[in-house]
Backbone atoms as SQL, in Angstrom:
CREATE TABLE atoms (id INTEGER PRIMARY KEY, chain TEXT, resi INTEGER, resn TEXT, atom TEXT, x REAL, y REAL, z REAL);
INSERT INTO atoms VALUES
  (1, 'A', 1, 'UNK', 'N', 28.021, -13.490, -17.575),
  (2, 'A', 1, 'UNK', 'CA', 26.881, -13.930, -18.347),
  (3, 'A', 1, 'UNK', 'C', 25.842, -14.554, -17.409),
  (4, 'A', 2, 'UNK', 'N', 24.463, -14.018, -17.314),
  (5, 'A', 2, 'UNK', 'CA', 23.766, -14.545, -16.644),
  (6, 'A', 2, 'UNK', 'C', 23.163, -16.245, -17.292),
  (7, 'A', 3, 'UNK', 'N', 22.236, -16.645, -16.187),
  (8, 'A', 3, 'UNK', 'CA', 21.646, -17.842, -17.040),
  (9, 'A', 3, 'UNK', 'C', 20.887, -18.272, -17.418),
  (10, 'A', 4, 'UNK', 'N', 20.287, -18.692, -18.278),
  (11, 'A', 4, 'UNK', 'CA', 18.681, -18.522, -18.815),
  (12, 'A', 4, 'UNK', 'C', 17.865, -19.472, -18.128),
  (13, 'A', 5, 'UNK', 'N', 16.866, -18.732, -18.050),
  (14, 'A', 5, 'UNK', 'CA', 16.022, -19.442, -17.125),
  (15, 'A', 5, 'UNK', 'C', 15.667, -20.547, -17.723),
  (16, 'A', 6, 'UNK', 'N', 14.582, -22.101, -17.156),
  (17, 'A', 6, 'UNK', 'CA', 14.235, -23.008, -17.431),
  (18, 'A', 6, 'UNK', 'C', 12.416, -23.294, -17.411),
  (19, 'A', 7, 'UNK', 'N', 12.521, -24.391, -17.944),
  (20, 'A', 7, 'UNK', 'CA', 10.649, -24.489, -17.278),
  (21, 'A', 7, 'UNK', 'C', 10.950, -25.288, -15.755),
  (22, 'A', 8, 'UNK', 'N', 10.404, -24.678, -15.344),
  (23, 'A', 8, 'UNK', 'CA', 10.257, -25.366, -13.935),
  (24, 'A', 8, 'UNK', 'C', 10.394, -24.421, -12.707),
  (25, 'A', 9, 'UNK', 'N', 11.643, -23.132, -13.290),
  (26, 'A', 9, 'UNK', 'CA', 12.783, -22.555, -12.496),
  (27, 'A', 9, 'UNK', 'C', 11.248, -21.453, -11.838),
  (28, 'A', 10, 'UNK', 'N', 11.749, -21.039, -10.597),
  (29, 'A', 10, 'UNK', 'CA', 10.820, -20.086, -9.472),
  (30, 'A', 10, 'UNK', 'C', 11.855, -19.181, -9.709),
  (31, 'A', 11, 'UNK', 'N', 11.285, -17.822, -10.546),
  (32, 'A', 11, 'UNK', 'CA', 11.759, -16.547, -10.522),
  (33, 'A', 11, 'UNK', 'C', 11.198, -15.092, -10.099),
  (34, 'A', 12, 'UNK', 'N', 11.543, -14.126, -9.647),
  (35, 'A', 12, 'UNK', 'CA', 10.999, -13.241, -9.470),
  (36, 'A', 12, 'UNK', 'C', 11.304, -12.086, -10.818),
  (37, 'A', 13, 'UNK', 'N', 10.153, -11.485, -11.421),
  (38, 'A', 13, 'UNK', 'CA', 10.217, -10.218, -12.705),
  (39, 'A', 13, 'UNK', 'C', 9.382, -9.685, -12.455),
  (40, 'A', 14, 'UNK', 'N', 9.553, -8.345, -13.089),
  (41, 'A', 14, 'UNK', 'CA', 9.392, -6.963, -12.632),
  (42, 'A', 14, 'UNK', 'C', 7.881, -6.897, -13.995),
  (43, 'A', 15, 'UNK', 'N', 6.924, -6.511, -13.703),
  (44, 'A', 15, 'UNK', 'CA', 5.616, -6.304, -14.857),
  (45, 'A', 15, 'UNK', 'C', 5.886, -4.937, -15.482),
  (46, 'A', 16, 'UNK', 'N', 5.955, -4.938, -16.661),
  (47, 'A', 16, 'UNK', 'CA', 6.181, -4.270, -17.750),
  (48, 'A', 16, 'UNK', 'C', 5.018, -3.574, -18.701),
  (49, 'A', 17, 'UNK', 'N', 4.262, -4.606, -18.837),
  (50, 'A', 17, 'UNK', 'CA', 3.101, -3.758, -19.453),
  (51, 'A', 17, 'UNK', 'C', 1.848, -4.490, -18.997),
  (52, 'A', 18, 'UNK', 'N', 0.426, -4.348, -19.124),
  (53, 'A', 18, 'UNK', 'CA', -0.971, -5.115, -18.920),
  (54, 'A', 18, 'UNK', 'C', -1.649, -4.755, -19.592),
  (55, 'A', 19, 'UNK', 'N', -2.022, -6.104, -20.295),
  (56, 'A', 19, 'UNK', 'CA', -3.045, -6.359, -21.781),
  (57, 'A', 19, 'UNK', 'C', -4.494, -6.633, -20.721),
  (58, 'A', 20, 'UNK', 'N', -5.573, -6.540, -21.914),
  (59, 'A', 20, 'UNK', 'CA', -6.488, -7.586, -21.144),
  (60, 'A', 20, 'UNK', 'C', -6.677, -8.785, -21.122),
  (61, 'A', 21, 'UNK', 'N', -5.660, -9.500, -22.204),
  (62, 'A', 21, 'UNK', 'CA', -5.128, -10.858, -22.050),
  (63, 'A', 21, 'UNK', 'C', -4.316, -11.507, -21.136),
  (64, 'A', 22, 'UNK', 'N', -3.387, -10.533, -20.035),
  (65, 'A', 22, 'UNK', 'CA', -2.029, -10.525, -19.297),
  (66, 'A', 22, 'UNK', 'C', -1.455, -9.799, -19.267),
  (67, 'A', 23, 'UNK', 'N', -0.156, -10.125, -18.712),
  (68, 'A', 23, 'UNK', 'CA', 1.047, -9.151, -17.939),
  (69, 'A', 23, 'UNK', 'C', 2.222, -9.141, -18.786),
  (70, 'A', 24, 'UNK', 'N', 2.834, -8.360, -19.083),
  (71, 'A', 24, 'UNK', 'CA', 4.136, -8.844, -19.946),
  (72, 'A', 24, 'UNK', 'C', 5.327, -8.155, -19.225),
  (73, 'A', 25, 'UNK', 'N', 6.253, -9.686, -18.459),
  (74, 'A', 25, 'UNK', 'CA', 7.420, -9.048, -17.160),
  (75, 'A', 25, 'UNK', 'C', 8.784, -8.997, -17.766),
  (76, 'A', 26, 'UNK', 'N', 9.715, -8.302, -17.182),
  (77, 'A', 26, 'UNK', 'CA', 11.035, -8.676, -17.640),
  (78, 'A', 26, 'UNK', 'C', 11.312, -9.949, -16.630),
  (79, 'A', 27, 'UNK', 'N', 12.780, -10.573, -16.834),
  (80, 'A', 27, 'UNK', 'CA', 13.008, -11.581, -16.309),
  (81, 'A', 27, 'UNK', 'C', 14.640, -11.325, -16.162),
  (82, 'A', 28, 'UNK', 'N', 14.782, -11.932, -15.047),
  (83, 'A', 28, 'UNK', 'CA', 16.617, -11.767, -14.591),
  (84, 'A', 28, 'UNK', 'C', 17.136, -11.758, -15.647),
  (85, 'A', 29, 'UNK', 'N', 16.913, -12.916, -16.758),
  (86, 'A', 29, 'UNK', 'CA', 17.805, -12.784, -18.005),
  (87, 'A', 29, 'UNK', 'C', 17.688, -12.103, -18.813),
  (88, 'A', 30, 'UNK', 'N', 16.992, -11.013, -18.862),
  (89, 'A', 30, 'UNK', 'CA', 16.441, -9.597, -19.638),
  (90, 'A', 30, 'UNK', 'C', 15.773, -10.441, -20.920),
  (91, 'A', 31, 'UNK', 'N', 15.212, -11.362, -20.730),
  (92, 'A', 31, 'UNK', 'CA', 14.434, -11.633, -21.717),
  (93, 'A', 31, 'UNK', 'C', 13.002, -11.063, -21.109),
  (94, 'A', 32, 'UNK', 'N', 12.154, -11.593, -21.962),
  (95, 'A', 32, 'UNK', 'CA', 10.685, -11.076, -21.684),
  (96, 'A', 32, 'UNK', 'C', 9.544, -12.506, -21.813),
  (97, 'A', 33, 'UNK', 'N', 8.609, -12.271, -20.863),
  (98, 'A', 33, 'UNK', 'CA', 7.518, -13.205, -20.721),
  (99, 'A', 33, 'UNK', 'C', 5.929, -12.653, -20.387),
  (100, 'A', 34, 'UNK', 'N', 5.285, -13.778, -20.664),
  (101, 'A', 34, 'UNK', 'CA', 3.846, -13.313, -20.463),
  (102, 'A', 34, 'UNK', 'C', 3.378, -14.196, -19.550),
  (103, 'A', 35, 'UNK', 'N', 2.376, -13.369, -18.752),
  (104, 'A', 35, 'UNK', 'CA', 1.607, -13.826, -17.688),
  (105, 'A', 35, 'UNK', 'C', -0.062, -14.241, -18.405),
  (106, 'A', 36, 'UNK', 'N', -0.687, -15.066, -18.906),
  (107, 'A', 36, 'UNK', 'CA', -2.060, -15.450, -19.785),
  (108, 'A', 36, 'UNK', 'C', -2.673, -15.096, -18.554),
  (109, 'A', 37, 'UNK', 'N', -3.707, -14.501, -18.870),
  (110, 'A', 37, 'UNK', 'CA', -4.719, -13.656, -17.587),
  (111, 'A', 37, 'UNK', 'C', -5.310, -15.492, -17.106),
  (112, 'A', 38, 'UNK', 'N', -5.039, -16.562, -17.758),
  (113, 'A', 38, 'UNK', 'CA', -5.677, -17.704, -17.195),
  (114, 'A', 38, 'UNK', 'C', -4.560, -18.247, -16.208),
  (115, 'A', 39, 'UNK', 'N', -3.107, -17.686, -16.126),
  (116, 'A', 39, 'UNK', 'CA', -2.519, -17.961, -15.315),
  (117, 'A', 39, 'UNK', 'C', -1.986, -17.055, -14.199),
  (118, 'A', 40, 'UNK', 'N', -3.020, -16.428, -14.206),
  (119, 'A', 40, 'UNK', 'CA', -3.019, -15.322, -13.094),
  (120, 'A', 40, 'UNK', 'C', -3.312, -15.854, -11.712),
  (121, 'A', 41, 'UNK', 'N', -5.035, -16.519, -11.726),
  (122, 'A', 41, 'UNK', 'CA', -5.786, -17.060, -10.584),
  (123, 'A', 41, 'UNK', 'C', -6.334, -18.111, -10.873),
  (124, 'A', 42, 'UNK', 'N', -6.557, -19.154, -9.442),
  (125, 'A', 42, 'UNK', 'CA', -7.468, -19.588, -10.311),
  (126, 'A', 42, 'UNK', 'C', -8.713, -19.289, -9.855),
  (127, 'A', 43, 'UNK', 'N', -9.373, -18.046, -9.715),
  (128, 'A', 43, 'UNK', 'CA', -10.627, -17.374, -9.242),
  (129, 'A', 43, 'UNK', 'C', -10.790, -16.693, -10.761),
  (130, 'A', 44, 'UNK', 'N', -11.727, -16.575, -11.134),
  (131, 'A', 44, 'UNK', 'CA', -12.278, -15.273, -12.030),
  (132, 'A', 44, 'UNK', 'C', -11.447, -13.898, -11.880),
  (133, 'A', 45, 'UNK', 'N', -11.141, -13.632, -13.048),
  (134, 'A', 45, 'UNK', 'CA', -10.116, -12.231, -12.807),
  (135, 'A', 45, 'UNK', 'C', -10.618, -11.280, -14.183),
  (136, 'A', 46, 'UNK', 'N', -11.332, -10.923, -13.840),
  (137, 'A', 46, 'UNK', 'CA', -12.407, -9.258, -14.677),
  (138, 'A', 46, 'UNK', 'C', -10.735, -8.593, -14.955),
  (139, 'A', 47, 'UNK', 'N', -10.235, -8.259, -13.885),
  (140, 'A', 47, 'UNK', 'CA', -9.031, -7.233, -14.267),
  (141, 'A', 47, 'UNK', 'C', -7.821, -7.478, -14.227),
  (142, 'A', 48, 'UNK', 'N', -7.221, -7.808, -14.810),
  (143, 'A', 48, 'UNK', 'CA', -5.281, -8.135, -14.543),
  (144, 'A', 48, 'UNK', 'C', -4.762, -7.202, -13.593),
  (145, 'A', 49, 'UNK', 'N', -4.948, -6.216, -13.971),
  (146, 'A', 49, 'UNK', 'CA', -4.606, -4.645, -12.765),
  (147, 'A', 49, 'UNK', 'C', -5.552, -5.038, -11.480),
  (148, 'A', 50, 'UNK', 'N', -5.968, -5.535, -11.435),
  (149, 'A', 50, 'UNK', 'CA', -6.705, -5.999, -9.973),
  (150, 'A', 50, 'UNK', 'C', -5.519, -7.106, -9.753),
  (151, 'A', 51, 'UNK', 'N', -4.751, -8.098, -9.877),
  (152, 'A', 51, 'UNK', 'CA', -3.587, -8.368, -9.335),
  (153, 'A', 51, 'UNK', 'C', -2.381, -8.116, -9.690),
  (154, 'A', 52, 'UNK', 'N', -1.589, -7.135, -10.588),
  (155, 'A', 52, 'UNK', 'CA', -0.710, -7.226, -10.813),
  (156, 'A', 52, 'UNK', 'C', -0.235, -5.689, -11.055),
  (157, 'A', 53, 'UNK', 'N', 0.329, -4.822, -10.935),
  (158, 'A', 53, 'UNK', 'CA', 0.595, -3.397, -11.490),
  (159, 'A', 53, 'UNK', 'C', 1.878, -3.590, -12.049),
  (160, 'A', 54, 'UNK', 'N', 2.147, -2.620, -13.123),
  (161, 'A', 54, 'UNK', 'CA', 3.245, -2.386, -13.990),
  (162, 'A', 54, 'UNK', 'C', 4.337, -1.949, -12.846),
  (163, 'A', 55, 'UNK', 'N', 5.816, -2.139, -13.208),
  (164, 'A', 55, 'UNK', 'CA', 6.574, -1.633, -12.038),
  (165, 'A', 55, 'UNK', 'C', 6.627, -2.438, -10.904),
  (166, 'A', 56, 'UNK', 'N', 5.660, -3.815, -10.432),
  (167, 'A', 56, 'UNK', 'CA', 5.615, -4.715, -9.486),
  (168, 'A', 56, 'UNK', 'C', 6.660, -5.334, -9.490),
  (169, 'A', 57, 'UNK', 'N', 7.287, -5.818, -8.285),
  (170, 'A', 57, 'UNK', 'CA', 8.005, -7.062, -8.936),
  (171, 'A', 57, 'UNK', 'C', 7.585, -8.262, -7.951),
  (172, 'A', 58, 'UNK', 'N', 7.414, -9.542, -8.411),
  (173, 'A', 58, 'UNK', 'CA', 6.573, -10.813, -7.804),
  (174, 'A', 58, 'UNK', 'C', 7.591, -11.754, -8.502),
  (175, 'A', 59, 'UNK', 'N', 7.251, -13.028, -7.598),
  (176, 'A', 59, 'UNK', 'CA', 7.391, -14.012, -8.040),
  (177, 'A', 59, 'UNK', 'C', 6.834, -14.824, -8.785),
  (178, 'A', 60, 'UNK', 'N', 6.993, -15.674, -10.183),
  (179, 'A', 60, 'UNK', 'CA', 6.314, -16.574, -10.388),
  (180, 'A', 60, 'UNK', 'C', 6.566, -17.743, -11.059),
  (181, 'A', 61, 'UNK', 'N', 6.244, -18.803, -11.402),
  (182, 'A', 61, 'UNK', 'CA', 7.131, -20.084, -12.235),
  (183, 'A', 61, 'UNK', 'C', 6.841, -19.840, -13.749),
  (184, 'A', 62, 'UNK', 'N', 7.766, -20.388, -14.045),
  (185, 'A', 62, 'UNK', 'CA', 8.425, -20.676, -15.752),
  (186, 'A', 62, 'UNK', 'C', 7.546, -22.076, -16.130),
  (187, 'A', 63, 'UNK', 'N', 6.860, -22.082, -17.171),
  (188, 'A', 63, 'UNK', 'CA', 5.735, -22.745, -17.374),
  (189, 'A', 63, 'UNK', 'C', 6.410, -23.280, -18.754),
  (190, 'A', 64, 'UNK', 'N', 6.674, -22.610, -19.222),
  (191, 'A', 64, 'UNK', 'CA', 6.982, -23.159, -21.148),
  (192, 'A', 64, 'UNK', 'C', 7.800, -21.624, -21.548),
  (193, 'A', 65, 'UNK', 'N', 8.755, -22.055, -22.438),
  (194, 'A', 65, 'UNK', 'CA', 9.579, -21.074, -23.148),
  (195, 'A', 65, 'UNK', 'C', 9.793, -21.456, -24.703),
  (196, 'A', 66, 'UNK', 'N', 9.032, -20.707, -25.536),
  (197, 'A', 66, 'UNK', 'CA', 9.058, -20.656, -26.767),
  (198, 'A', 66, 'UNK', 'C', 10.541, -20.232, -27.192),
  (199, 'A', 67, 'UNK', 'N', 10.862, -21.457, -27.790),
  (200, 'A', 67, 'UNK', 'CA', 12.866, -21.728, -28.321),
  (201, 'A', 67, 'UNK', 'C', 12.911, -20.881, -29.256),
  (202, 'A', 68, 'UNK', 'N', 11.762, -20.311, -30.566),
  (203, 'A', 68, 'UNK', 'CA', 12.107, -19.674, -31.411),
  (204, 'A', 68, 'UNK', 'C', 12.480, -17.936, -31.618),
  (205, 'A', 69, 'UNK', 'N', 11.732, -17.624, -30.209),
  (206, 'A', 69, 'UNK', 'CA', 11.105, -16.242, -29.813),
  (207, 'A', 69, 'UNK', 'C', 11.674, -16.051, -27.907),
  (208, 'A', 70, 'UNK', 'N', 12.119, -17.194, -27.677),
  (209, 'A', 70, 'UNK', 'CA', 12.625, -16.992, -26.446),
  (210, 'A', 70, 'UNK', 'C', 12.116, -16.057, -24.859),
  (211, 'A', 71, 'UNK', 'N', 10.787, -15.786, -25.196),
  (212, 'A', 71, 'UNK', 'CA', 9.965, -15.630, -24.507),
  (213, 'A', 71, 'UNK', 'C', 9.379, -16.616, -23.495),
  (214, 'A', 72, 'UNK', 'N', 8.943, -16.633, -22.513),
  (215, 'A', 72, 'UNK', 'CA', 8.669, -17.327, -21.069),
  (216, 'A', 72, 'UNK', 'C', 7.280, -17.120, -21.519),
  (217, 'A', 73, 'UNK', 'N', 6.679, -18.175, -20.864),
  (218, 'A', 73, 'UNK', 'CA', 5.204, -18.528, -20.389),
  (219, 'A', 73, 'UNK', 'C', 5.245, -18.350, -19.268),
  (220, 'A', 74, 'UNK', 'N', 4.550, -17.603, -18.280),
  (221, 'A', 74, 'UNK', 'CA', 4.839, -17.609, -16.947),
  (222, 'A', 74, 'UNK', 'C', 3.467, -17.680, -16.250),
  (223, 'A', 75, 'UNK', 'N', 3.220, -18.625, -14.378),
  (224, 'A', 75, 'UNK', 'CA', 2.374, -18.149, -14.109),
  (225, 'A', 75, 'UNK', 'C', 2.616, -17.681, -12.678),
  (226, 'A', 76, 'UNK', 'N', 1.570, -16.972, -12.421),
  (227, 'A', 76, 'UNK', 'CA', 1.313, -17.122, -11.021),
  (228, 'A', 76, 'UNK', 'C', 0.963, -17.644, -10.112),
  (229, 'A', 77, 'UNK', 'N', -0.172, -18.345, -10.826),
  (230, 'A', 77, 'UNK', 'CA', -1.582, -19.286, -10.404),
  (231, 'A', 77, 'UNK', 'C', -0.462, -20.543, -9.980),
  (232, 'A', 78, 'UNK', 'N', 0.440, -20.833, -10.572),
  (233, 'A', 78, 'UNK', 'CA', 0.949, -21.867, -9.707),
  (234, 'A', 78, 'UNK', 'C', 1.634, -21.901, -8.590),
  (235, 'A', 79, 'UNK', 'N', 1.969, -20.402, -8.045),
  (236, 'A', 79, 'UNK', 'CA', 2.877, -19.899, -6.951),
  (237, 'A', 79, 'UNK', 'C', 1.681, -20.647, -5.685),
  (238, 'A', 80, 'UNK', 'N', 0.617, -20.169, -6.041),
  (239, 'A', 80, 'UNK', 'CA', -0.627, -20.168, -4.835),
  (240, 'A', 80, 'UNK', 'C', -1.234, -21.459, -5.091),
  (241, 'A', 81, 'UNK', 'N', -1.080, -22.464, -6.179),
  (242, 'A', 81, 'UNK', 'CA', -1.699, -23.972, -6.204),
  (243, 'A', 81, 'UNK', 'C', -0.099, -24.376, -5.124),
  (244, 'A', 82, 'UNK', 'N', 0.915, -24.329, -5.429),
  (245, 'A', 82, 'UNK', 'CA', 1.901, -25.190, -4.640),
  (246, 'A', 82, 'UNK', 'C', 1.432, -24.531, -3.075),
  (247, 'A', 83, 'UNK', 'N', 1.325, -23.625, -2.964),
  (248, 'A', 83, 'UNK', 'CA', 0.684, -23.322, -1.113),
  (249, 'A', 83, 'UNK', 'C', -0.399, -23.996, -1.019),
  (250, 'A', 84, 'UNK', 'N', -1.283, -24.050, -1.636),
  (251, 'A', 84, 'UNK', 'CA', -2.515, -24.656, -1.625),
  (252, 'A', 84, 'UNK', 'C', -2.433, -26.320, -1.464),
  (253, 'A', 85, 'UNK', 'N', -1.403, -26.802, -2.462),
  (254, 'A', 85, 'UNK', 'CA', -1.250, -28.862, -2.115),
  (255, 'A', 85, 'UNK', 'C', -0.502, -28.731, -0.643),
  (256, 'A', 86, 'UNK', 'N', 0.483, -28.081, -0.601),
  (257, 'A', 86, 'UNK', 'CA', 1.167, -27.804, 0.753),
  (258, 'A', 86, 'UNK', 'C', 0.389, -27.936, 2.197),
  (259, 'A', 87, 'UNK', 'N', -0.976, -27.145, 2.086),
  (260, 'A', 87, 'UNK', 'CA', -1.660, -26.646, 3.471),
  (261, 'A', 87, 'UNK', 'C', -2.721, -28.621, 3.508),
  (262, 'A', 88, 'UNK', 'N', -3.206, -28.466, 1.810),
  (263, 'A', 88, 'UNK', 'CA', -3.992, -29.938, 1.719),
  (264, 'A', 88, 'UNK', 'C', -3.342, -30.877, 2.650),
  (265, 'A', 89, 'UNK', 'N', -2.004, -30.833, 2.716),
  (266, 'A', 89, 'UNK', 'CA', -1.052, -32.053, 3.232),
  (267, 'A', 89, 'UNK', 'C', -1.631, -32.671, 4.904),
  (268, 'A', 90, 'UNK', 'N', -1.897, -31.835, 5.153),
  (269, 'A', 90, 'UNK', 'CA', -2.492, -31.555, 6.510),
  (270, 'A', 90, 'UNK', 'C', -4.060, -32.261, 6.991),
  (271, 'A', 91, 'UNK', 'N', -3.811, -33.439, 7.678),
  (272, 'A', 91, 'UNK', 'CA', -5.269, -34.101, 7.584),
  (273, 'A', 91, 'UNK', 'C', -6.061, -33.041, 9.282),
  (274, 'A', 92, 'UNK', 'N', -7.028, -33.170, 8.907),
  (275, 'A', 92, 'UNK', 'CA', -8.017, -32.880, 9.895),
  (276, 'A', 92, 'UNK', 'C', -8.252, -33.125, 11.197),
  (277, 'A', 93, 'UNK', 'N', -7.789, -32.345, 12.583),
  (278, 'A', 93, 'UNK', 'CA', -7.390, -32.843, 13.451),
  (279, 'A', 93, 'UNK', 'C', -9.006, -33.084, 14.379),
  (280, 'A', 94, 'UNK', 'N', -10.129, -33.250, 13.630),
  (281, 'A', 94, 'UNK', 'CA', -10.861, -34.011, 14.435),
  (282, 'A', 94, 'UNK', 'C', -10.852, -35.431, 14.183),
  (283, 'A', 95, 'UNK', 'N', -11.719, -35.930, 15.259),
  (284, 'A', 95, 'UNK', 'CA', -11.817, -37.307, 15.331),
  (285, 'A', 95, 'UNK', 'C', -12.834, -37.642, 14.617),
  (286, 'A', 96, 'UNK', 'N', -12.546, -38.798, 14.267),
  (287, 'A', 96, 'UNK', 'CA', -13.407, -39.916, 13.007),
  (288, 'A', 96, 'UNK', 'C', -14.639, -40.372, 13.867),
  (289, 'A', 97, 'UNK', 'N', -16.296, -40.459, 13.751),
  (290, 'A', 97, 'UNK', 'CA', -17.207, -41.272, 14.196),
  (291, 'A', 97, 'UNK', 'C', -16.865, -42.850, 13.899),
  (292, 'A', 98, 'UNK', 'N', -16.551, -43.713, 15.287),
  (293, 'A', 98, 'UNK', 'CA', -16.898, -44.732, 14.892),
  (294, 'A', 98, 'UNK', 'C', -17.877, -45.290, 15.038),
  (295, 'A', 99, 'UNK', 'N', -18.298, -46.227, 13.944),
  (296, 'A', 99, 'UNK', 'CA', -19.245, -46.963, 13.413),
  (297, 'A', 99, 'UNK', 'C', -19.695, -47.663, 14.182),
  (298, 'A', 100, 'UNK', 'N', -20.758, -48.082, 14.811),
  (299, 'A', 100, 'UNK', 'CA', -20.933, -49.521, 16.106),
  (300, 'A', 100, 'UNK', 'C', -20.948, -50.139, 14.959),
  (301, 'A', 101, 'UNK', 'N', -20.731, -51.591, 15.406),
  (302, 'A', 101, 'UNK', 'CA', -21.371, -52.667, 14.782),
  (303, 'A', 101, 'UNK', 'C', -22.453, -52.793, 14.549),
  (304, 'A', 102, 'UNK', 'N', -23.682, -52.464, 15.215),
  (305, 'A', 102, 'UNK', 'CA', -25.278, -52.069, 14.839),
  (306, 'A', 102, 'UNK', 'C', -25.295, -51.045, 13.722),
  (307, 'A', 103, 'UNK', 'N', -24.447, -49.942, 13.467),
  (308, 'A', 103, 'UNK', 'CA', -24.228, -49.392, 12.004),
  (309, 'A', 103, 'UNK', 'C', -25.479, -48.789, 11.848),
  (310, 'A', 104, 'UNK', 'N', -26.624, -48.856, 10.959),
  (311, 'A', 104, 'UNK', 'CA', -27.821, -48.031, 10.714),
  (312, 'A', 104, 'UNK', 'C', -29.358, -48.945, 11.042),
  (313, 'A', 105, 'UNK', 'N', -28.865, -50.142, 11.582),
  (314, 'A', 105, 'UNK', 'CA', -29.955, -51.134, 11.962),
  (315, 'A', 105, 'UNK', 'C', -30.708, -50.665, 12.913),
  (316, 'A', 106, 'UNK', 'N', -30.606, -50.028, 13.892),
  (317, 'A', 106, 'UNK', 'CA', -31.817, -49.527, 14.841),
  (318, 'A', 106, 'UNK', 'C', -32.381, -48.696, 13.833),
  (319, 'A', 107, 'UNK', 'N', -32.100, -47.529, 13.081),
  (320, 'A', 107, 'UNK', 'CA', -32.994, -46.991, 12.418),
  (321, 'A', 107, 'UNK', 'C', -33.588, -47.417, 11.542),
  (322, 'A', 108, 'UNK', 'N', -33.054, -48.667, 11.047),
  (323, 'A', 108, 'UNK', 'CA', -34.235, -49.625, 9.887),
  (324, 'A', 108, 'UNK', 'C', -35.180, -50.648, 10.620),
  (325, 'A', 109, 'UNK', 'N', -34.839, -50.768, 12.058),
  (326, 'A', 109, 'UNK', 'CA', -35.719, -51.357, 12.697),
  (327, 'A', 109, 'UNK', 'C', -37.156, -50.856, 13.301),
  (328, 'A', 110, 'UNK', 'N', -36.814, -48.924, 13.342),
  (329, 'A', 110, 'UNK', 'CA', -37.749, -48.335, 14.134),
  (330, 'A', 110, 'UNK', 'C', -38.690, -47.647, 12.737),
  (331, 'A', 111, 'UNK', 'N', -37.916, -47.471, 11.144),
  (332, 'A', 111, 'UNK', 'CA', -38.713, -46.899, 10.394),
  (333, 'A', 111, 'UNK', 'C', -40.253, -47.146, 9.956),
  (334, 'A', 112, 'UNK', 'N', -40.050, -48.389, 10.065),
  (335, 'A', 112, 'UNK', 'CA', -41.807, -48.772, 9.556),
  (336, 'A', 112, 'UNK', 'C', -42.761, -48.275, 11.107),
  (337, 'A', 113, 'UNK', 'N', -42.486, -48.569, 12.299),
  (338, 'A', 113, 'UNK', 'CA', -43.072, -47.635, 13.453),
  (339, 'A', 113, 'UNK', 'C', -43.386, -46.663, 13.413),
  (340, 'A', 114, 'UNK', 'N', -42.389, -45.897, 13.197),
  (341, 'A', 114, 'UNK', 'CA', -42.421, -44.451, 12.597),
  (342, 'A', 114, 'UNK', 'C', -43.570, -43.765, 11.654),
  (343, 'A', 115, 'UNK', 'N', -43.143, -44.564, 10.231),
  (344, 'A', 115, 'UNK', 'CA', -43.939, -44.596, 9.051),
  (345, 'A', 115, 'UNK', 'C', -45.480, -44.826, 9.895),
  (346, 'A', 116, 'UNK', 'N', -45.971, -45.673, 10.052),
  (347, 'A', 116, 'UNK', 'CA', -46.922, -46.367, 11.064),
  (348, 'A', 116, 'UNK', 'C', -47.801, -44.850, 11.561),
  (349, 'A', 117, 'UNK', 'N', -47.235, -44.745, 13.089),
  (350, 'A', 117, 'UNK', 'CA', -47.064, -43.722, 13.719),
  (351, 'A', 117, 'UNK', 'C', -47.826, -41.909, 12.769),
  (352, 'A', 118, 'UNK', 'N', -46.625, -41.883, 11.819),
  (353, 'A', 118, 'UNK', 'CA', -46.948, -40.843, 11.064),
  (354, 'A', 118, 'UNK', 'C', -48.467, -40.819, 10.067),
  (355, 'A', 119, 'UNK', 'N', -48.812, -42.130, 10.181),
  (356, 'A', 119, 'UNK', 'CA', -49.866, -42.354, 9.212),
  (357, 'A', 119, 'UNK', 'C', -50.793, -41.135, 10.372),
  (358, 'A', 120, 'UNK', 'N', -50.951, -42.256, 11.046),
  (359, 'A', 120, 'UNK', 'CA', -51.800, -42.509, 12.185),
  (360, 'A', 120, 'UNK', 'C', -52.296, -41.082, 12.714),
  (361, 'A', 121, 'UNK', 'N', -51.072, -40.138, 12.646),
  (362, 'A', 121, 'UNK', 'CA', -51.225, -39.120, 13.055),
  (363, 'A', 121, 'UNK', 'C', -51.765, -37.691, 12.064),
  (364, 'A', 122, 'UNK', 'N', -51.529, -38.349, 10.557),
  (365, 'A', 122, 'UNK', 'CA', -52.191, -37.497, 9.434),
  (366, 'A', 122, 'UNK', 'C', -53.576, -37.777, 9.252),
  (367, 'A', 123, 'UNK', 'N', -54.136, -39.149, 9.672),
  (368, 'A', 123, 'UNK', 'CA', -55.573, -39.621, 9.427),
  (369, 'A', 123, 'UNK', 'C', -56.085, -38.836, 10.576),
  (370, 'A', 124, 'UNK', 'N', -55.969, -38.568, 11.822),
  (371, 'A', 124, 'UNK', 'CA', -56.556, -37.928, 13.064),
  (372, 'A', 124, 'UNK', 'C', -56.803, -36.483, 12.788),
  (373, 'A', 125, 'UNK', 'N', -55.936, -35.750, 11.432),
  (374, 'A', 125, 'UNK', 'CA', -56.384, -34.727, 11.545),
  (375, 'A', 125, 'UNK', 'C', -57.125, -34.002, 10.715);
């Protein structure tokens, strides 16, 4: 007896049919689930068949399983958000500007000069 899948569980199923709503896959436990074309990407997706073909088989997570109908909610879009917090993890290997202690005061010291200056040079022409 196999074992029924869970919400949470990372499975791989085989795509079965494509609506223009989603994907509808089998699943190890020969039950059946749907892929919501909103849990496909999270980019704009015009076509389900632009990521997914019937006969595929992919991975993707168990989102919610309707107890009455025993059907899976499934997405994809979360296979590629967990790579995505994963790579985030990673801070930026340049270096930080530090701040002098003078901070933006020379340039509030030289602006009215400036200002000044700029007059000076629109009246001349």
């Amino acid at each position: 007896m196999e074992h029924r899948v869970k919400v949470g569980d990372i499975i791989d199923v085989t795509i079965t049919g494509i609506q223009p709503y989603g994907a509808f896959a089998s699943l190890p436990d020969h039950s059946s689930g749907l892929i919501h074309i909103s849990e496909i990407s999270d980019k704009f997706v015009r076509s389900v068949e632009s990521f997914v073909h019937v006969g595929e088989s992919i991975r993707v997570k168990v989102i919610d399983i309707d107890e009455r109908t025993h059907q899976a909610k499934l997405s994809l879009k979360a296979m590629h958000s967990a790579k995505r917090k994963y790579k985030r993890a990673y801070k930026s290997q340049r270096e930080k500007i530090q701040e002098t202690p003078l901070g933006f005061n020379p340039l509030k010291e030289k602006l009215p000069e400036w200002i000044t200056i700029g007059i000076t040079q629109e009246e001349e022409l």
